[in-house]
C-alpha positions in Angstrom: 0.0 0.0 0.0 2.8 2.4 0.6 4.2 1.6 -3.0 0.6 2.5 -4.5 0.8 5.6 -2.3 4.1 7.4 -3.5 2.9 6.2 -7.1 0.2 8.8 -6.9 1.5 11.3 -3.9 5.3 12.1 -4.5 7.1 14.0 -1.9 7.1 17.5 -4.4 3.0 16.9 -4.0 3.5 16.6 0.0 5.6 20.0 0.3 2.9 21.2 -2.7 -0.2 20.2 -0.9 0.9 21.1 2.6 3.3 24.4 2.6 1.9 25.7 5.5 2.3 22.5 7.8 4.2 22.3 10.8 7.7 20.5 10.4 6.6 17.5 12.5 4.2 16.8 10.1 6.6 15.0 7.1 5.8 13.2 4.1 7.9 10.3 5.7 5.9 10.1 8.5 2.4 9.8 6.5 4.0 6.5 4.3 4.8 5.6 8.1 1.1 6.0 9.1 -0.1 4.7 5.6 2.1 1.3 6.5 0.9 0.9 9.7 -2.6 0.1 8.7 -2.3 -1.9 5.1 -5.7 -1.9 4.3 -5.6 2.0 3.4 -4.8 2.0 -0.3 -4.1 -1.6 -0.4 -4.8 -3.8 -3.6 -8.7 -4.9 -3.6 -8.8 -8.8 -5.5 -12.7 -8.5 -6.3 -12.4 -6.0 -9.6 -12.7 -2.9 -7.1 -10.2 -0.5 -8.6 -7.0 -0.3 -6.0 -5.5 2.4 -7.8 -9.3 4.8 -7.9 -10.0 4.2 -4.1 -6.8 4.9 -3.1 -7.1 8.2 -4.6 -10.1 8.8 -3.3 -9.4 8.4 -0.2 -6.4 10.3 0.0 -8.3 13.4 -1.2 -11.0 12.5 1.7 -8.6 12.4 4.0 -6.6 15.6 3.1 -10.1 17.7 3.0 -10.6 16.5 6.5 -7.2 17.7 7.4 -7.8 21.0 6.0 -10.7 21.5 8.5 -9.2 19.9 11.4 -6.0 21.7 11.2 -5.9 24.2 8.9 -4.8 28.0 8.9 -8.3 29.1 7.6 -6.8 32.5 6.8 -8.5 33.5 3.7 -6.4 36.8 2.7 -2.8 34.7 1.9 -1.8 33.8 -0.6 -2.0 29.9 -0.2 -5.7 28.9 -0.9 -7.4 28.2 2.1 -7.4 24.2 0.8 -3.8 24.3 0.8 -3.2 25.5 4.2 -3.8 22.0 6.4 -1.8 20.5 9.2 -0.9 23.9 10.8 -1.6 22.7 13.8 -0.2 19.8 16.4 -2.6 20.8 19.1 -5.9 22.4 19.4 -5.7 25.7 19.8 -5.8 27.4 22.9 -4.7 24.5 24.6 -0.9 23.3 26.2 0.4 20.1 27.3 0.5 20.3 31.1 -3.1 22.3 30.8 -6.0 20.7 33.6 -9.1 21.0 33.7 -10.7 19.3 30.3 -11.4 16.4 27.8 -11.2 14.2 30.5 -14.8 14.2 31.8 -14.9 10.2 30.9 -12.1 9.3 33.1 -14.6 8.7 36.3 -13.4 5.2 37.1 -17.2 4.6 37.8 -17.9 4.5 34.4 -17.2 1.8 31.6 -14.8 4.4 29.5 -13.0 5.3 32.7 -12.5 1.5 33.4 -12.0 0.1 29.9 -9.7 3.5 29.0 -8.3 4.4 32.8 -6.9 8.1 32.3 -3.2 8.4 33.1 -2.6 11.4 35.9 -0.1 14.3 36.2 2.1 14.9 39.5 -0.2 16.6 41.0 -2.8 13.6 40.9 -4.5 15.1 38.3 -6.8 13.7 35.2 -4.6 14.4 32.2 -6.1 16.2 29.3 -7.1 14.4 25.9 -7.6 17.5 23.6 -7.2 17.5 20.0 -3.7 16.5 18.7 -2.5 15.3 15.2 -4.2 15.9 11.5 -7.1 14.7 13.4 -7.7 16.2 16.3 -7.8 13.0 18.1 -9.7 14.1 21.7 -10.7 12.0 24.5 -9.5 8.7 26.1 -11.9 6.7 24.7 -10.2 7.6 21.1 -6.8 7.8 22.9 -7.0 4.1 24.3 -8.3 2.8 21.2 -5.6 4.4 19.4 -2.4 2.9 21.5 -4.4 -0.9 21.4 -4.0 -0.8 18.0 -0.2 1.0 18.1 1.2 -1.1 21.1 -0.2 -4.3 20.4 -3.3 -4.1 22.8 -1.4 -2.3 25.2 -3.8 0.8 26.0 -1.9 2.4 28.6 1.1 3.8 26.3 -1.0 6.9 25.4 -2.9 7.5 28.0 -0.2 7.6 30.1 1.7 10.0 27.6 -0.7 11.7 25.1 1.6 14.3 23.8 3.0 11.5 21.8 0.1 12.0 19.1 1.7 15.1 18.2 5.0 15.0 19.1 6.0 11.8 17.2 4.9 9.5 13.5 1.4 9.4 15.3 0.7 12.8 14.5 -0.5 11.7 11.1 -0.8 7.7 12.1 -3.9 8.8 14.4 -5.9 10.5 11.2 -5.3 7.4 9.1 -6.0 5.0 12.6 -9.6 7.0 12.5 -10.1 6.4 8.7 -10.1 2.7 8.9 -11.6 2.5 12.1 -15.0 1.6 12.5 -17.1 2.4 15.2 -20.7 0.9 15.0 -23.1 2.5 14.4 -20.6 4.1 12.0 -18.9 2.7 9.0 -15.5 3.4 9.0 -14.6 5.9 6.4 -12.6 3.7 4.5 -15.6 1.4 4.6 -17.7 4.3 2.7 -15.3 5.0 0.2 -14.5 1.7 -1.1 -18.4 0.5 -0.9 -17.9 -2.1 1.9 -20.5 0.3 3.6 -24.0 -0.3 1.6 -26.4 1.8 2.6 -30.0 -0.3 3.3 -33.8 1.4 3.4 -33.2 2.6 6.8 -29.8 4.5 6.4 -31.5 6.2 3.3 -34.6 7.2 5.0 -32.1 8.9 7.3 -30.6 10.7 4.5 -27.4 8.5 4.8 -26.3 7.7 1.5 -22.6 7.3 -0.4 -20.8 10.1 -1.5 -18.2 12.6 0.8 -21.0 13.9 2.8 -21.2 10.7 4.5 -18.0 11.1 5.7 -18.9 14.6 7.5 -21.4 12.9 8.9 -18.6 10.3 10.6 -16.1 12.5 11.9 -17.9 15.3 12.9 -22.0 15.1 12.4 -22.9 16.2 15.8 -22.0 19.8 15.2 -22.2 20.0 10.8 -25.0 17.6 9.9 -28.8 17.6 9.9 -29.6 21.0 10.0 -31.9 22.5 6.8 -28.7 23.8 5.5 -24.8 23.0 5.3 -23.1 25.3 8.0 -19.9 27.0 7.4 -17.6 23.9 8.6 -19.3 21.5 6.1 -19.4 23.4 3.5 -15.1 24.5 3.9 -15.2 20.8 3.6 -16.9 20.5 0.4 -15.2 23.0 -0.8 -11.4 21.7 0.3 -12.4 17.8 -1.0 -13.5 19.4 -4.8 -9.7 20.8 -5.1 -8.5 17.6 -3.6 -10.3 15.7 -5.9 -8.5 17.9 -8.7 -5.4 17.4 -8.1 -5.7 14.0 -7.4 -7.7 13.2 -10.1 -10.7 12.1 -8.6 -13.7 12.4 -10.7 -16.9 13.5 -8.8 -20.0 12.4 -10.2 -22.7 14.3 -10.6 -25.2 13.2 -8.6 -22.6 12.3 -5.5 -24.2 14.0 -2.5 -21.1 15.8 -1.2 -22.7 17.8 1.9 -24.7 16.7 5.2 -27.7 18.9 5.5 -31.0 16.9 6.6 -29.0 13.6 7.6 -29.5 12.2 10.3 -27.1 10.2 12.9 -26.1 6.8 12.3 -28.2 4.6 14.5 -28.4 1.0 15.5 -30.9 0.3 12.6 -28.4 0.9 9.9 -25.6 -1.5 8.1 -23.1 0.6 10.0 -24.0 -1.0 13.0 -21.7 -4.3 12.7 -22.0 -6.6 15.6 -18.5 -6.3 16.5 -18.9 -5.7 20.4 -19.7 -8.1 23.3 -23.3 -7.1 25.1 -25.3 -9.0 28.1 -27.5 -11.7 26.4 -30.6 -11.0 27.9 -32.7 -13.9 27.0 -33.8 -17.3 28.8 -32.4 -20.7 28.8 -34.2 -23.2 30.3 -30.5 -25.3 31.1 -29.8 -22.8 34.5 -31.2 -22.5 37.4 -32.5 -18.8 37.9 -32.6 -19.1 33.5 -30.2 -16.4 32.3 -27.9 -17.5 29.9 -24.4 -16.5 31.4 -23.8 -15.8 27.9 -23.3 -12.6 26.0 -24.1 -11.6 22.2 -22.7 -9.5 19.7 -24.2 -6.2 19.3 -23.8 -3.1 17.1 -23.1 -0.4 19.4 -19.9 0.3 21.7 -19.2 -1.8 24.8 -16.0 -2.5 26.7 -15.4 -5.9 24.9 -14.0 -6.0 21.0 -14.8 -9.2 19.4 -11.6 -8.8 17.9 -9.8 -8.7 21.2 -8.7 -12.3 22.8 -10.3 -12.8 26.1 -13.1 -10.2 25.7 -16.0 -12.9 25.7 -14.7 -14.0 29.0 -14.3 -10.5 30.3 -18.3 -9.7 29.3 -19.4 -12.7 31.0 -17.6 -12.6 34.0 -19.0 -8.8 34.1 -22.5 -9.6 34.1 -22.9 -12.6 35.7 -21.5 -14.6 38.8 -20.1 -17.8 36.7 -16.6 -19.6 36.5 -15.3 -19.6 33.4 -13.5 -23.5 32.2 -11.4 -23.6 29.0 -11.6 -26.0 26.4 -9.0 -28.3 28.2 -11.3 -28.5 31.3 -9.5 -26.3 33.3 -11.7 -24.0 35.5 -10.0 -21.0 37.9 -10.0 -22.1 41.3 -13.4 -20.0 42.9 -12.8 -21.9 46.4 -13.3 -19.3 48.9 -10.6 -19.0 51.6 -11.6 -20.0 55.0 -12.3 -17.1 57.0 -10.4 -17.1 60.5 -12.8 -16.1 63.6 -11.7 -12.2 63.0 -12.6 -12.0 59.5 -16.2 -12.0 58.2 -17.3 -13.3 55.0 -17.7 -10.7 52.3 -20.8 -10.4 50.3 -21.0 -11.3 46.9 -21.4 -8.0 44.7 -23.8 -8.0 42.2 -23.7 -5.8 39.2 -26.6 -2.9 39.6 -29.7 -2.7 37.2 -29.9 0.2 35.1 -33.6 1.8 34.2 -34.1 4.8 32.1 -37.9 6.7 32.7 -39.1 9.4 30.6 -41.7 10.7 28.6 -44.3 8.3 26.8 -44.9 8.7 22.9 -43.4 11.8 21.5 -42.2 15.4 22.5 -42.6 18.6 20.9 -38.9 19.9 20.0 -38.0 23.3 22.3 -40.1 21.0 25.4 -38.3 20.3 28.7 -37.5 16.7 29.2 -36.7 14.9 32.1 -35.1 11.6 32.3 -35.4 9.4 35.5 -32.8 6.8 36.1 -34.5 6.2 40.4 -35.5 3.1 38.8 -32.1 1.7 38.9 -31.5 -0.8 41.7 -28.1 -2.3 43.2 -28.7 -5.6 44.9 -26.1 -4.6 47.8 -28.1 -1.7 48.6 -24.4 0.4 47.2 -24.5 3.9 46.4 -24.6 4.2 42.7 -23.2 6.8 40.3 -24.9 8.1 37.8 -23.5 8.8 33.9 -25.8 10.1 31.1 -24.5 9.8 27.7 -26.0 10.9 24.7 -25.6 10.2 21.0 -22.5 12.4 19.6 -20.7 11.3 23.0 -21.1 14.0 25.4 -21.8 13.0 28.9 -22.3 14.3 32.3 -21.7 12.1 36.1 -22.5 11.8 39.6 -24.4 9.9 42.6 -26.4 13.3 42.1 -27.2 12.5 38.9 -30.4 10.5 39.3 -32.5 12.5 37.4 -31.3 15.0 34.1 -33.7 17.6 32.5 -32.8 19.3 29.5 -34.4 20.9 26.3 -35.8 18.6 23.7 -33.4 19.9 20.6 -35.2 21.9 17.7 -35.2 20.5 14.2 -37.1 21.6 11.1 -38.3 17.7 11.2 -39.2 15.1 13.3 -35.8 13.4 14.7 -34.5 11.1 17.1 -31.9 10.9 20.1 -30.7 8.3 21.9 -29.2 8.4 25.6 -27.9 5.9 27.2 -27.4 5.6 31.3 -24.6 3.7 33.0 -24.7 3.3 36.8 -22.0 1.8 38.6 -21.3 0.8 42.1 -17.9 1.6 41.9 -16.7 -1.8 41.0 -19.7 -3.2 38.6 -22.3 -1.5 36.2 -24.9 -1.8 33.8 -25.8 0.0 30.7 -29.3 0.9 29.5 -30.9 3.1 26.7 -33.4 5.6 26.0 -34.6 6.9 22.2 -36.5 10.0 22.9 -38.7 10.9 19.8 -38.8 14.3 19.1 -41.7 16.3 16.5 -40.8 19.3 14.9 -42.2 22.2 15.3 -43.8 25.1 13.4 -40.6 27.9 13.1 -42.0 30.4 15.6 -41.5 34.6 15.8 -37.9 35.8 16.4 -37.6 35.8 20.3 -35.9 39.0 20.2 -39.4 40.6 18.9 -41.4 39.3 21.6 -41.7 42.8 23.7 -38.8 42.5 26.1 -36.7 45.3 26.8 -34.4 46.8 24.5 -31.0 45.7 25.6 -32.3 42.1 24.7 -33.4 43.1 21.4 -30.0 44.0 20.4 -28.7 40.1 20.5 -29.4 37.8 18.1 -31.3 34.4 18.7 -29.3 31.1 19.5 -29.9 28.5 17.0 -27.9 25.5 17.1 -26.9 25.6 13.6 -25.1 28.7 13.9 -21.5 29.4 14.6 -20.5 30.7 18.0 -17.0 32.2 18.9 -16.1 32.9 22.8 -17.7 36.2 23.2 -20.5 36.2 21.6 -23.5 37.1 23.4 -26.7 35.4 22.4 -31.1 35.6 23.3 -32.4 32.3 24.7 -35.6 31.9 26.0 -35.8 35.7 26.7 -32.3 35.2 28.8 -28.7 36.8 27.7 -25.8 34.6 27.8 -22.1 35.0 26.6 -19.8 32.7 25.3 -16.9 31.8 28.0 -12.9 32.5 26.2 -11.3 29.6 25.1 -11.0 27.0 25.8 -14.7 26.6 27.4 -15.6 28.5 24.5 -15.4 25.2 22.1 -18.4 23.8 23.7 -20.4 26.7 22.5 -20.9 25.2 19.0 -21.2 21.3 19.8 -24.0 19.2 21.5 -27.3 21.5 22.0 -28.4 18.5 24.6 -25.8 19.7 27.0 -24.6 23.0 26.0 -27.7 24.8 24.9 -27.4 28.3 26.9 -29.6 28.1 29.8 -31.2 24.6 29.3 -28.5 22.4 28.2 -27.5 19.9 31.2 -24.1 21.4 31.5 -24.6 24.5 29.6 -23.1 26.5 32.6 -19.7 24.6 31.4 -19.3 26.8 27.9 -22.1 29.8 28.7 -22.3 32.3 31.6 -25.4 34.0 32.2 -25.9 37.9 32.0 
């Protein structure tokens, strides 16, 4: 696959392409990344045209990197498409900064257990913000990242994160993402060289082949679904066209190349490859209290990989109190020890039950929700924690965290959101999830029109499909809020659920109030 690559990307089209890009960033290091994961560009035996799809991709990949890491600086010289991998790290942020990307190291949580966050001296969290042509962010990409570069060996880069920038990974994290799949995504790769076909439901969604798929992948949350493309997708578009020149990628005329009106990836579409172990939740009639101390392959992210020796064991041992035997007979040795007369015997822990209440049939979009997880029940009578996750990732913790209201997000059309609730009792959890329908509703009267006074008048109208810079003072619900600096100031433009100003669950993170 590296051979195939310098055959269409010579080192002259690297310094071309890039000639803005910081100096870690070489054209050595990319065939580096490119060999690391072989199926990138590598030779397809089933008439699919190696030479087409490896091309294509490449200009995929490079209009992501524009985005992701470009100056953006539309009055040099350099066309704006030329000006990717300025940056190593996301700006505004510093190795040895606290206090962010981390929120998913709780060790209550699955992500904190499966990916544990490495600490600084002082005992603190280390931060995973964006680093490399990707802007890999948070240790659940981090960990995911060193399995696959240290041989299953997750600790490496969570330990030291400042190796995705400072070393080959820089770029070997952008291609890691490419091929990656994470269900219910495809895998980038996966789009662009049609192992990802579409069925009824992934249309109905507005999820079809082309680049605007790919938006959709590696950054949908913020870009997609909204009536119209936003600034971000559309720098895209724009970036993977002169890509596509110069590499000599035809674009077809009816390839749907933006993201407006699509709709996330879901459990329901052929992204959604069983690939991770789950609880299997059904009845056998061969055990005594009939569950089937077995687990099942499902289509959405767990803490066991079907591709990861041991895993199956790991899920069953997890949610049920069994003994696993090998095929050679060989069982682990579950004989208690004999307590003495000063030691009591401990009490088996049992993993908790997670319930999710909430509204019945559908909400209005713009309605306060509330989600109840008091259902939940821990055999041991342990406290539990609390963590709320919802569909693009974001989530929020804590034993106080029983119940989460938020507003229902506004769409031009009738959508759907899933959250999912883990509660743990600090050594065991359970996983359970919610789809709250929302119904669109009829676009109403500018808020800033509705008689209040006139200092509100002079702000416009948050909308999450507009862009937001730290600063920027915006009308909500006949309330005035401003835009914290950087780096809070990121979470002004991502994941209405939590960051809406003045009804998002942690909107107090990224807005302060006026």
């Amino acid at each position: 696959n590296v051979k195939r690559v310098e055959s269409i990307l010579s080192e002259k089209d690297w310094e071309y392409l890039f000639p803005m890009r910081a100096a870690e960033y070489t054209y050595s290091n990319f065939l580096k990344a490119i060999g690391k994961f072989p199926a990138v560009c590598g030779t397809y035996t089933d008439g699919r045209d190696s030479d087409a799809i490896c091309r294509k991709s490449l200009a995929t990949m490079f209009a992501h990197f524009a985005q992701e890491t470009g100056g953006h600086e539309s009055w040099r010289d350099i066309p704006e498409w030329r000006q990717a991998l300025v940056y190593l790290r996301e700006v505004g942020w510093v190795e040895g900064q606290k206090g962010g990307y981390n929120g998913e190291c709780n060790p209550d949580i699955w992500q904190g257990q499966t990916w544990p966050c490495g600490k600084d001296k002082d005992g603190d969290y280390l931060s995973y913000f964006g680093r490399g042509a990707k802007q890999l962010s948070y240790n659940y990409n981090y960990g995911p990242f060193s399995d696959a570069m240290y041989d299953g060996d997750v600790r490496p880069l969570l330990d030291k994160p400042e190796r995705v920038a400072d070393t080959w990974m820089n770029l070997a994290s952008a291609v890691f993402f490419f091929v990656y799949p994470q269900p219910p995504k495809p895998s980038m790769l996966h789009v662009i060289d049609g192992t990802w076909v579409p069925n009824d439901h992934d249309k109905a969604n507005g999820l079809v082949e082309g680049f605007g798929v790919t938006i959709q992948i590696i950054n949908g949350g913020v870009e997609c679904g909204g009536a119209e493309e936003n600034a971000q997708s559309l720098n895209r578009i724009a970036y993977y066209k002169e890509f596509a020149n110069y590499l000599k990628v035809p674009i077809a005329d009816d390839e749907v190349l933006g993201c407006k009106n699509m709709k996330q990836f879901d459990e329901g579409g052929a992204g959604a490859l069983p690939i991770y172990w789950e609880e299997d939740w059904g009845w056998s009639p061969d055990t005594a209290d009939g569950k089937t101390n077995a687990c099942q392959l499902v289509g959405y992210q767990t803490p066991y990989s079907a591709f990861k020796q041991g895993d199956y064991a790991k899920c069953v041992q997890s949610h049920f109190n069994v003994n696993i035997i090998d095929d050679t007979g060989q069982a682990e040795d579950t004989t208690p020890a004999t307590p003495d007369d000063t030691t009591p015997a401990q009490e088996t822990n049992v993993a908790p039950v997670a319930r999710i209440a909430g509204p019945i049939g559908a909400i209005e979009a713009g309605a306060r929700v509330s989600l109840s997880a008091e259902g939940s029940t821990d055999a041991n009578g342990d406290k539990l924690t609390y963590t709320w996750m919802s569909q693009d990732g974001q989530t929020i913790s804590g034993q106080d965290k029983a119940v989460i209201t938020f507003t229902a997000p506004e769409k031009d059309r009738d959508a759907q959101y899933v959250v999912s609730l883990t509660v743990s009792d600090g050594t065991l959890s359970s996983t359970a999830t919610y789809t709250l329908n929302v119904k669109a509703k009829a676009a109403a009267a500018d808020e800033t029109t509705d008689g209040k006074d006139s200092d509100t008048i002079s702000y416009p109208s948050w909308s999450s499909t507009q862009t937001w810079k730290a600063g920027d003072i915006v009308n909500n619900h006949g309330a005035l809020y401003q835009c914290k600096p950087l780096p809070e100031g990121a979470w002004c433009n991502v994941a209405p659920t939590y960051y809406e100003p003045g009804a998002g669950i942690a909107w107090g993170d990224a807005w302060k109030a006026l």
